[in-house]
C-alpha positions in Angstrom: -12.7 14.1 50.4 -9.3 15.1 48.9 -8.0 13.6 45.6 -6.3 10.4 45.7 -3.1 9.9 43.3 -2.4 6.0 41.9 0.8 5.7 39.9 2.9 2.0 39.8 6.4 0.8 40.9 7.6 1.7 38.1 8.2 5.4 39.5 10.5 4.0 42.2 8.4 5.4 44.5 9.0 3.4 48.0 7.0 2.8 51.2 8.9 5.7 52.9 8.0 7.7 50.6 4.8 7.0 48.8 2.8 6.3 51.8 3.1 9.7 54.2 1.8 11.5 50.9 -1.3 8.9 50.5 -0.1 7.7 47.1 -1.5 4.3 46.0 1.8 2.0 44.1 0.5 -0.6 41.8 3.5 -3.1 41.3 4.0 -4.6 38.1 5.4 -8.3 37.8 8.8 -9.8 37.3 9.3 -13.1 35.8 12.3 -15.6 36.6 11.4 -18.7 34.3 8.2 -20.1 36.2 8.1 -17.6 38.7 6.3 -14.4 39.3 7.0 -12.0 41.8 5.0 -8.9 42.4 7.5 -5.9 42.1 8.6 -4.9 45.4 6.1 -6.6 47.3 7.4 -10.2 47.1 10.7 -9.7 45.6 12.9 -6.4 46.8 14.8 -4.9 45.1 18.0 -6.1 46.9 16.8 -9.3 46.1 16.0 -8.5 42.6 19.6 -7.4 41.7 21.0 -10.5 43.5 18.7 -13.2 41.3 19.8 -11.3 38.1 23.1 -11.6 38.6 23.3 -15.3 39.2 20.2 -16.1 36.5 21.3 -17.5 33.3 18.3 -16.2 31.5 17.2 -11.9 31.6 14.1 -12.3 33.1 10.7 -11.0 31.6 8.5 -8.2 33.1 4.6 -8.0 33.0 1.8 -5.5 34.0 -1.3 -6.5 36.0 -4.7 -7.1 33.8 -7.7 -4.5 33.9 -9.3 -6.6 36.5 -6.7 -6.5 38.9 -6.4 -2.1 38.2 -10.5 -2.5 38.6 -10.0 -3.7 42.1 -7.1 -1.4 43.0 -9.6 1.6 42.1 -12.9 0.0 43.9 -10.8 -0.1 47.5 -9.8 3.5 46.6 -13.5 4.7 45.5 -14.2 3.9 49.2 -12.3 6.7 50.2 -12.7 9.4 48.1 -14.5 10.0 44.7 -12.2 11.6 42.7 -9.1 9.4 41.4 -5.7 10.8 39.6 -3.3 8.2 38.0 0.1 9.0 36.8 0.6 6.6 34.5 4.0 5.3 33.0 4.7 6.7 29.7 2.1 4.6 26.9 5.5 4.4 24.7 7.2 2.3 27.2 4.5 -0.3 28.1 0.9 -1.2 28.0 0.3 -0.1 31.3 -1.3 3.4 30.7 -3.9 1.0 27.9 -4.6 -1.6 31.1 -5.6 1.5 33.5 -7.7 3.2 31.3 -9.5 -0.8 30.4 -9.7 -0.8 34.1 -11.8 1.8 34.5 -15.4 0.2 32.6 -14.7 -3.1 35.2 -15.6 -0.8 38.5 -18.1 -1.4 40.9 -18.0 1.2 42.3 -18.9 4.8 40.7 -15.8 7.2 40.9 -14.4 10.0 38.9 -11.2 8.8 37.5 -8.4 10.8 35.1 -5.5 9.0 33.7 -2.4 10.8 32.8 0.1 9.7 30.6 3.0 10.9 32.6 5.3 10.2 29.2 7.9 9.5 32.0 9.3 6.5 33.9 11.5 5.6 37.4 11.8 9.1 39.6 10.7 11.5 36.4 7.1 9.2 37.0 7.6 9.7 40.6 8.1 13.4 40.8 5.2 14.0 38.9 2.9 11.9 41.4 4.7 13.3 43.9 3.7 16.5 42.9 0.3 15.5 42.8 0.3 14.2 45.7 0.8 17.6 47.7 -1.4 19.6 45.4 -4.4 16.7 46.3 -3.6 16.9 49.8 -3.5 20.6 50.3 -6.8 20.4 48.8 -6.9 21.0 45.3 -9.7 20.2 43.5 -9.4 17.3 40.8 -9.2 20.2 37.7 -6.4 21.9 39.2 -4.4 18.5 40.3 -4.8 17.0 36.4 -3.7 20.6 35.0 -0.8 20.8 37.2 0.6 17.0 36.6 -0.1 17.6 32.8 2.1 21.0 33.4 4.6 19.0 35.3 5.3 16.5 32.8 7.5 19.2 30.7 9.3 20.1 34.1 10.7 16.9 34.8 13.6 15.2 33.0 15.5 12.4 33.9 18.9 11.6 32.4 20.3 7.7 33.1 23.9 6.5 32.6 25.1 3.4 31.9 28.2 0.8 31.8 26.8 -1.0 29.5 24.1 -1.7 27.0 24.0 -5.4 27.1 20.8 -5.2 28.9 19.0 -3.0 27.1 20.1 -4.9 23.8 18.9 -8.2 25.3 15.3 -6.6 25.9 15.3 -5.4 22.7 15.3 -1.2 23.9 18.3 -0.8 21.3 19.6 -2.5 18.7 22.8 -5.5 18.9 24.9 -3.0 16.9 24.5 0.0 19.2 25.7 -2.5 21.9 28.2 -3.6 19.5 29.4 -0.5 19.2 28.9 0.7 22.6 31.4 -2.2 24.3 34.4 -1.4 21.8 34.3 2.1 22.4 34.4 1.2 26.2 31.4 4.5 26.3 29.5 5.0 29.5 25.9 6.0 27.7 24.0 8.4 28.8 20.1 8.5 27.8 16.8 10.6 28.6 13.1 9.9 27.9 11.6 12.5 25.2 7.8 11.9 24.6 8.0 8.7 26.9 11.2 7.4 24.6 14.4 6.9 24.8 16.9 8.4 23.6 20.5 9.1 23.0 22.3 11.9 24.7 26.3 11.5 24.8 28.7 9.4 24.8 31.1 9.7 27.5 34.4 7.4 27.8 34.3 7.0 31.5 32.7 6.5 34.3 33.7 9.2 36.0 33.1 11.1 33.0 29.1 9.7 32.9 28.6 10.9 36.7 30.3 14.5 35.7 27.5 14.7 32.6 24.4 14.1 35.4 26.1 16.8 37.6 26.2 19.1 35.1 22.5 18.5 34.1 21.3 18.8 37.5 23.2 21.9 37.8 21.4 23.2 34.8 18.2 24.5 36.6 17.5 27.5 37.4 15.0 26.2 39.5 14.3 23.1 41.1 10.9 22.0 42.2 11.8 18.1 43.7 15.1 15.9 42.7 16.1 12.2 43.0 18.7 10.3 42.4 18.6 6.5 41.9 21.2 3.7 41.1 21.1 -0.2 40.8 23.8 -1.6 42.4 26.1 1.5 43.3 24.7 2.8 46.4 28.0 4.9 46.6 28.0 6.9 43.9 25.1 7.9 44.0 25.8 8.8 47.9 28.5 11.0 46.2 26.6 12.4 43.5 24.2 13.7 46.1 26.7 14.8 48.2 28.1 17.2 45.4 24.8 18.3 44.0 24.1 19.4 48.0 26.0 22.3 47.2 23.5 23.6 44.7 20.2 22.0 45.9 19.6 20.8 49.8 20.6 17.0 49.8 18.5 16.6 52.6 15.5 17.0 50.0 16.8 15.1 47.4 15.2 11.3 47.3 17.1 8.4 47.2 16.0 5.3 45.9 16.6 2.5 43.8 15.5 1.9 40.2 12.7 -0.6 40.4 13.2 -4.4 39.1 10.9 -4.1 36.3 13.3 -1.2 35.1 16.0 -2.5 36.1 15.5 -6.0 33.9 15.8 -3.6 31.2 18.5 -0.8 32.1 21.1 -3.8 34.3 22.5 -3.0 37.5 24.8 -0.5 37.4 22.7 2.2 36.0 22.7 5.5 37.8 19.9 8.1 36.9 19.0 11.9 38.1 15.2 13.0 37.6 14.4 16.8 38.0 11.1 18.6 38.2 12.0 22.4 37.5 12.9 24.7 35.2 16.0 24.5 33.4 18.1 27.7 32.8 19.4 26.4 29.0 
C-alpha cells in the first residue's frame, strides 16, 4: 500500500488539486463571533472574503483538537499503514503540537511521521505536493520523509501586501510597523524563514510589489513546482502568471486562493508566489 500524505487547509491546497494526488486536507476553523465554520468545507473562500469585509470584528481562527486529527488518521490507517503529514510550520500555530498529540489517541496501529514543513499557504502545499508524487510512484516511507525534509529548503514563498492593518490586528507585527507602514503608503513584502515571518522590502507601489515577486520567481535556476495565490485580486495574479509563463510553463503553475484561516491574518488583497527549486542567487 503506497504512503498516504495529510497536510491542512492551510497549504491552499484545493479539491482540484489535492484529491487526484490522494492527499488528505484537514481544515482548520474560522470564527465569526458565535460561529464556526470549518475552513473551506462550510465556508469558501469566496464567502470568506465577502463576511470579512462587511464584519465589524477580525474574526478568530482555531485548529481541530488531537481527537478530531485521531480520527482523521484511523480512516486513513484503513488504507494504508504508513502515514506522512506535512505539517504547518510549529512557529505559526499549534497545529504541528495537536498532530503529533493525535497520534497516542489511535485505534488503529499505523506508522505515522510528522514534518514540520516550517512553511505555510502554497510553500506548505508544494512540499505535500511533492510528497504526494514521490508516495504514489511508490516510494517507500524513508525516502518520502527524507525528500519532504529536503524540500523544505527548496521552497520559498514571498507575499505582498497593501496593507498591514491585518496583520497588526492579529498581533503578527507590531501597531508601529503598521504605523509606519500606512504613512509611507509601502506595499510590504514578507517571506517565511524557519516558519517566521519576516521583512523583505519595502516597495512604494503596487505595481512596484508585483515587479519584486517577478523578479524572485525569476531567480531560479530551477524550478521544481510554482503557485501563485491572491485574496481578492484574481487579476493580477492572472497577470503575474501570464508574465512568469515566459520563464516557467503557466500551464503548470497552480492557482489558488490563500485560505481563510490565512487570510484572517494577511487581509484580502495579499498576493503571494511559492517556489520549490533551486535558486540561482
Amino acid at each position: 500500500m503506497p504512503v498516504k500524505i495529510i497536510t491542512d487547509s492551510t497549504s491552499d491546497l484545493k479539491p482540484n488539486i489535492a484529491s487526484p494526488l490522494g492527499i488528505t486536507v484537514v481544515p482548520l476553523y474560522i470564527n465569526f463571533g458565535t460561529e464556526s465554520y470549518r475552513d473551506g468545507v462550510d465556508l469558501t473562500t469566496e464567502e470568506f472574503y465577502q463576511k470579512l469585509a462587511s464584519s465589524k470584528t477580525l474574526p478568530s481562527t482555531a485548529v481541530p483538537g488531537p481527537a478530531t486529527l485521531a480520527q482523521v488518521y484511523d480512516k486513513l490507517a484503513r488504507e494504508t499503514d504508513e502515514i506522512v503529514v506535512v505539517s504547518l510550520a510549529s512557529k505559526l500555530s499549534s497545529m504541528h503540537a495537536m498532530e503529533s498529540q493525535a497520534i497516542g489517541m489511535m485505534r488503529k496501529k499505523c506508522r505515522i511521521e510528522i514534518i514540520d514543513s516550517k512553511a505555510g499557504c502554497m510553500a506548505l502545499g508544494l512540499i505535500a505536493i511533492a510528497a504526494a508524487k514521490a508516495a504514489n510512484a511508490g516510494a517507500k516511507i524513508e525516502d518520502v520523509v527524507s525528500l519532504t525534509r529536503r524540500n523544505i529548503y527548496r521552497s520559498k514563498i514571498y507575499f505582498a501586501f497593501d496593507t498591514l492593518e491585518y496583520l497588526k490586528r492579529s498581533g503578527r507585527v507590531s501597531a508601529a510597523q503598521a504605523f509606519l507602514g500606512s504613512m509611507l503608503k509601502v506595499n510590504p513584502i514578507m517571506t517565511l524563514e524557519e516558519g517566521e515571518g519576516r521583512p523583505v522590502a519595502r516597495p512604494r507601489s503596487r505595481a512596484r510589489a508585483i515587479e519584486f515577486l517577478y523578479k524572485f520567481a525569476a531567480s531560479f535556476s530551477n524550478i521544481e513546482e510554482m503557485a501563485i495565490e491572491d485574496g481578492t485580486t484574481p487579476d493580477e495574479a492572472d497577470m503575474l502568471a501570464q508574465r512568469i509563463g515566459s520563464r516557467f510553463p503557466k500551464e503548470r503553475i497552480y492557482r489558488t486562493k490563500v485560505s481563510p484561516v490565512v487570510g484572517t491574518h494577511v487581509g484580502p488583497h495579499v498576493l503571494a508566489v511559492s517556489v520549490l527549486g533551486d535558486s540561482g542567487q
